[in-house]
C-alpha positions, -999 to 999 in steps of 0.1 A, spaced: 828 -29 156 802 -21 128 788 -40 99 817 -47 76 825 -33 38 819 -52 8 857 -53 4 860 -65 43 836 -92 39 852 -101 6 888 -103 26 874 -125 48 857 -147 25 893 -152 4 915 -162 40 886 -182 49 885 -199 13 844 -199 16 843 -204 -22 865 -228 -21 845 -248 6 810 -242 -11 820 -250 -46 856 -277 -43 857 -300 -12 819 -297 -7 802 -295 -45 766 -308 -44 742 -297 -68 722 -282 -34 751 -258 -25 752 -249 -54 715 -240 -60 716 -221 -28 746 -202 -36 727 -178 -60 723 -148 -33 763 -152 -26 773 -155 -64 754 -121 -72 773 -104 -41 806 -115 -51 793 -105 -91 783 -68 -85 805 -58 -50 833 -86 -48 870 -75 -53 886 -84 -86 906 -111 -73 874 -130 -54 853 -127 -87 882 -143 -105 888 -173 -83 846 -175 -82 849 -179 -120 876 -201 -119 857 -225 -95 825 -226 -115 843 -230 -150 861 -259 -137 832 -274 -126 811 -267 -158 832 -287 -176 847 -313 -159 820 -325 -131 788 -346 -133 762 -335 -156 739 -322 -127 765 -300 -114 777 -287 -150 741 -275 -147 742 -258 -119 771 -246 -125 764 -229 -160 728 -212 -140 758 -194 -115 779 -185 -143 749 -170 -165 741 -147 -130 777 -133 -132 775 -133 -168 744 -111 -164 751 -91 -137 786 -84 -133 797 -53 -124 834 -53 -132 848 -55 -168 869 -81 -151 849 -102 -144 834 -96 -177 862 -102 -195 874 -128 -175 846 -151 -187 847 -138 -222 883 -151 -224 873 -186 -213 842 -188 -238 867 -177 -267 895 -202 -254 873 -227 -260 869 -224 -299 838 -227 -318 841 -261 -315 837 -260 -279 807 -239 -275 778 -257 -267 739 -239 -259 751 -230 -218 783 -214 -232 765 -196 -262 741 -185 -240 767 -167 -215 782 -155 -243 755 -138 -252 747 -125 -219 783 -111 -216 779 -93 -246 749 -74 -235 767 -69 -200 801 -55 -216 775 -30 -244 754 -16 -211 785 -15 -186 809 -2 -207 792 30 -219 821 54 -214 840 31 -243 830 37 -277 842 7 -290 874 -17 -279 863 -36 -247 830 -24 -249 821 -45 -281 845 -76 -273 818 -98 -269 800 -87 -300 830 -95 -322 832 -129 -309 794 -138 -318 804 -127 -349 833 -147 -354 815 -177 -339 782 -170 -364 815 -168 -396 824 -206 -384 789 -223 -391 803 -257 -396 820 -260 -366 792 -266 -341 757 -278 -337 723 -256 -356 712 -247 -323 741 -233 -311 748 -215 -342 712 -205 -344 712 -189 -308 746 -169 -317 731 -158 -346 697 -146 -334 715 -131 -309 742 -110 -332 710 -101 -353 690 -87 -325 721 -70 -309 732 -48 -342 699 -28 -336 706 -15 -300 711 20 -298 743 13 -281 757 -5 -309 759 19 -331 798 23 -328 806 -10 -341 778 -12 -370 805 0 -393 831 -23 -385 807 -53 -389 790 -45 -418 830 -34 -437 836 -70 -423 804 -85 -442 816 -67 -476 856 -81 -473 840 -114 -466 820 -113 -498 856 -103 -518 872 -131 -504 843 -153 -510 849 -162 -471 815 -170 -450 796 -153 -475 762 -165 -465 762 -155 -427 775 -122 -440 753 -116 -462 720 -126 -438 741 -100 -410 741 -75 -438 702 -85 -443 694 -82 -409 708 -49 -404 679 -36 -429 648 -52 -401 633 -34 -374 632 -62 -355 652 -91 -373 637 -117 -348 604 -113 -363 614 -105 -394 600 -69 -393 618 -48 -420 620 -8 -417 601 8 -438 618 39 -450 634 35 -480 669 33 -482 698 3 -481 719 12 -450 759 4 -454 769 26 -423 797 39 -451 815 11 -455 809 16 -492 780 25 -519 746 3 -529 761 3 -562 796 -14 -554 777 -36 -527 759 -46 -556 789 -55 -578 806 -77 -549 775 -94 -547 769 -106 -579 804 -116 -584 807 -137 -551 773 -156 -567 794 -161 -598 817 -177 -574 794 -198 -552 775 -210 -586 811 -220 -599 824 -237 -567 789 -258 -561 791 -268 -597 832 -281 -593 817 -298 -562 790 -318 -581 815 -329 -613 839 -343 -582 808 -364 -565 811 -399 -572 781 -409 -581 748 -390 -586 724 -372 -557 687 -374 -561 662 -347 -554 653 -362 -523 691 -357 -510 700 -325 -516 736 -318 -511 750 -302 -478 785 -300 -470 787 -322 -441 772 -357 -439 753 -346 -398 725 -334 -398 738 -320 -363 761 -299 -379 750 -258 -390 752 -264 -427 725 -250 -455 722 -270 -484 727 -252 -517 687 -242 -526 683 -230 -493 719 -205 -498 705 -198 -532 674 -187 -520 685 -166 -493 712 -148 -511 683 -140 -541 661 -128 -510 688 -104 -500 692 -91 -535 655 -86 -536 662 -64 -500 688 -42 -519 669 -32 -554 637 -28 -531 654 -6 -506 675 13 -531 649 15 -558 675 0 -581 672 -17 -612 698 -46 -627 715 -33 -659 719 -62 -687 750 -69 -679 744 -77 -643 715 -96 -653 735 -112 -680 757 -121 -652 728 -136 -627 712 -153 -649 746 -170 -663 752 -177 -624 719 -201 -628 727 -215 -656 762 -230 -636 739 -239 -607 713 -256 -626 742 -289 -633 735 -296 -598 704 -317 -590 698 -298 -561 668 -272 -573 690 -244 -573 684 -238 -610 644 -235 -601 648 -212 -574 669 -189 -599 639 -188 -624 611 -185 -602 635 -148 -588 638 -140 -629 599 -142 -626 589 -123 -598 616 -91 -602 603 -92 -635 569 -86 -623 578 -64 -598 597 -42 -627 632 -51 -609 649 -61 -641 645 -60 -680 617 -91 -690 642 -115 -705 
């Protein structure tokens, strides 16, 4: 007879268990190396049920074998994870990157998540949203949990969320994210990686840090500058209140050269308080800039009495507050005090 079909050879391959022999009875960190030509097959032409038991296999091996397989492992999985051609395969592996919990993700695992995410956006393009944008709403919730993992995980999820939101293909879940972003600031919940997604949405290109430079705030009309504005001053109120109950509970007194951080590892994605401080003043600065706005009194009154809360804590926060009161002055941002 002829050459076989892609779904013949994949029939054969499941009676004959071939990825069962390559990657169970046989794992070696050389089979697996080789196995890169097969993997990509089974990725873009395999049968649903042959990708599924190829996933299986590799996952089990990522995170149960010796550290030299896990590797290889996780370079097989990032092939399917970038060029799988079936949203079940797709989704497959998203569902085992989200089982795991922020907790579990580690840099291999970030990275296929992000790799899945671009793969669902550019495959997916008949969805507007749904599916299509599964992968995206998981970096986001990953990048809302900054204390449960390592900087460098949360850093890649984060670059990658902030590079992803400018995609042209994006565009039908900018809304949802940034309406997200605002309820977060109301509830006072994850406010600062909210507020730096809400930032990043304003850059051209938020990996360099390359604003755009028309004028305008964007809020894909999830609500006006002005009541952006409001939520954000009064979720500062809030973060200058709760860091000042934190400092009145401490037992004894921190020192300039410790600045408080909300975990005691280093290890761990925390900011300290004149770092947050700094960042959500930067993001005010974006919003009067970009919406040639100008604080009334009474939300300076409020900003200012926000420092003033912040400046119990020996943590600089207080400084970083004035030298903003200085510059917007300057820059003819606010009233001169």
């Amino acid at each position: 007879r002829g050459l076989w079909t892609a779904e013949e050879l994949c029939g054969w391959m499941g009676e004959e268990r071939v990825l069962e022999e390559m990657f169970e009875r046989n794992s070696h960190v050389e089979v697996f190396r080789s196995a890169e030509g097969v993997v990509r097959f089974i990725s873009g032409s395999g049968t649903p049920p042959l990708q599924k038991r190829l996933v299986d296999l590799l996952w089990t091996v990522s995170t149960g074998a010796h550290p030299s397989l896990q590797s290889a492992a996780h370079a097989l999985l990032l092939i399917i994870a970038r060029e799988g051609r079936g949203p079940h395969v797709l989704d497959d592996l998203l569902g085992r990157i989200e089982a795991l919990g922020p907790a579990g993700l580690c840099k291999e695992t970030a990275g296929h998540l992000m790799q899945v995410s671009v793969s669902m956006m550019n495959l997916l393009e008949s969805a507007k949203d749904g599916a299509r944008f599964d992968g995206m709403r998981l970096l986001f919730r990953s990048v809302l949990a900054e204390g449960a993992f390592s900087a460098e995980v949360h850093d890649v999820c984060q670059t990658t969320l902030h590079m992803l939101v400018h995609w042209d293909c994006s565009s039908g879940i900018q809304h949802e994210l940034f309406a997200a972003c605002l309820s977060n600031l109301k509830t006072h919940t994850s406010p600062l990686p909210s507020i730096l997604l809400m930032d990043a949405f304003q850059m051209q290109n938020p990996v360099v840090g390359k604003r755009k430079s028309e004028e305008g705030f964007e809020t894909f009309g999830a609500c006006t500058v002005e009541h952006l504005l409001a939520v954000f001053l009064e979720d500062t109120d809030h973060f200058a209140r709760s860091r000042r109950s934190d400092t009145e509970q401490l037992p004894t007194p921190r020192t300039l050269s410790t600045p408080r951080t909300s975990s005691s590892s280093s290890s761990i994605a925390r900011i300290d308080d004149a770092t947050a401080t700094r960042r959500r003043l930067e993001f005010l600065s974006t919003v009067l800039r970009a919406s040639n706005l100008v604080l009334t009194p009474a939300q300076t009154d409020q900003l200012w009495a926000a420092g003033e809360t912040l400046a119990v804590a020996p943590c600089q926060c207080d400084q970083v507050v004035v030298q903003w009161f200085r510059t917007q002055v300057q820059v003819g941002r606010l009233l001169p005090l």
